[in-house]
N, C-alpha and C positions, 0 to 999 in steps of 0.2 A: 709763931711756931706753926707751921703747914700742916696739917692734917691729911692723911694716907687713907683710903680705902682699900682695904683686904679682905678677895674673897677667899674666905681657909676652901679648903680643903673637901671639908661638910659641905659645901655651898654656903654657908654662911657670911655674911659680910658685916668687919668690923673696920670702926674708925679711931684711928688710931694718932696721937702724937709723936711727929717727926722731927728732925733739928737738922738744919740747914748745915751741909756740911758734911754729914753723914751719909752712907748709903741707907739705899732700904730695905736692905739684907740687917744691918744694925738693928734699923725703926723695927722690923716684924720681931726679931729675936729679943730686942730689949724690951717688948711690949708683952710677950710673952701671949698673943694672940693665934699664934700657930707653931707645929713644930719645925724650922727649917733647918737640916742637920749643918749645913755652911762648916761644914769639913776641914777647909782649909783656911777656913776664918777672912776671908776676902781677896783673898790672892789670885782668884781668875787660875785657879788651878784644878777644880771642879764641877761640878752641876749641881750642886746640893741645896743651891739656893733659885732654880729655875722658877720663875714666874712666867706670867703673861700682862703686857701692858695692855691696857687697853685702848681702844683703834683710834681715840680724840688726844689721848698724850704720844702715842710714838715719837713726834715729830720730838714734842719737846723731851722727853727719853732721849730722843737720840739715838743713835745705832748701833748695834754691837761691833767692837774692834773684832780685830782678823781671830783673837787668840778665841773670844767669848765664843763666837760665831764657830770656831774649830771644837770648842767643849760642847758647844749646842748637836754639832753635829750628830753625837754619838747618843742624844737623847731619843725614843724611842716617840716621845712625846713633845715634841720642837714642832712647833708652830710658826707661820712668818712675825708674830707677834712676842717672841720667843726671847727674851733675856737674862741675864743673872742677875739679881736683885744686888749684889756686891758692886755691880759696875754701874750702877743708877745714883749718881750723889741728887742729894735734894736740895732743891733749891725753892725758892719762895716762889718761884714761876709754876713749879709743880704743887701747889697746893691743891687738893684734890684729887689727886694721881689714884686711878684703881690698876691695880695688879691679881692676876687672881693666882694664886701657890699651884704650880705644877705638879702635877700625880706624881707619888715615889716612883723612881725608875725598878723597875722588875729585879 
């Protein structure tokens, strides 16, 4: 099972149990280590689940589709490291993965 690094919100960083398979919008919200609102429950319909990847996994993240990249837009707080934790499925390559929870939008 892969373990996650999250840093909340506080700065705080916690580690966390992920499942292959999942996104990491699931891993935070089932873990109950931060509050992410994930509005639309994963459907690339919002930003309520914006993280930041950090600069050693991108690659393996991978890149935000045309739609993520279009909801990133309109955040206030969009970074080139800039994701929706909903479109991150985990894999055992990502084990270690840090994300840190993006500031609520205003």
């Amino acid at each position: 099972m892969p373990q996650l690094r999250i840093v909340k919100r506080s700065g705080e960083e916690a580690i966390i149990d992920a499942t292959a398979g999942h996104s990491v919008m699931e891993a935070i919200t089932n873990s109950g280590v931060e509050d992410i609102a994930a509005i639309c429950g994963g459907a690339c319909a919002c930003a309520t689940c914006h993280v930041y990847v950090a600069k050693e996994f991108s690659e393996l993240a991978g890149a935000a589709s045309e739609s993520e990249r279009e909801l990133l837009d309109f955040s206030d707080n969009a970074r080139p490291q800039s994701r929706l934790s909903c479109q991150i499925i985990i894999t055992e390559a990502l084990a270690g993965l840090r994300v840190e929870v993006a500031p609520e939008e205003d």
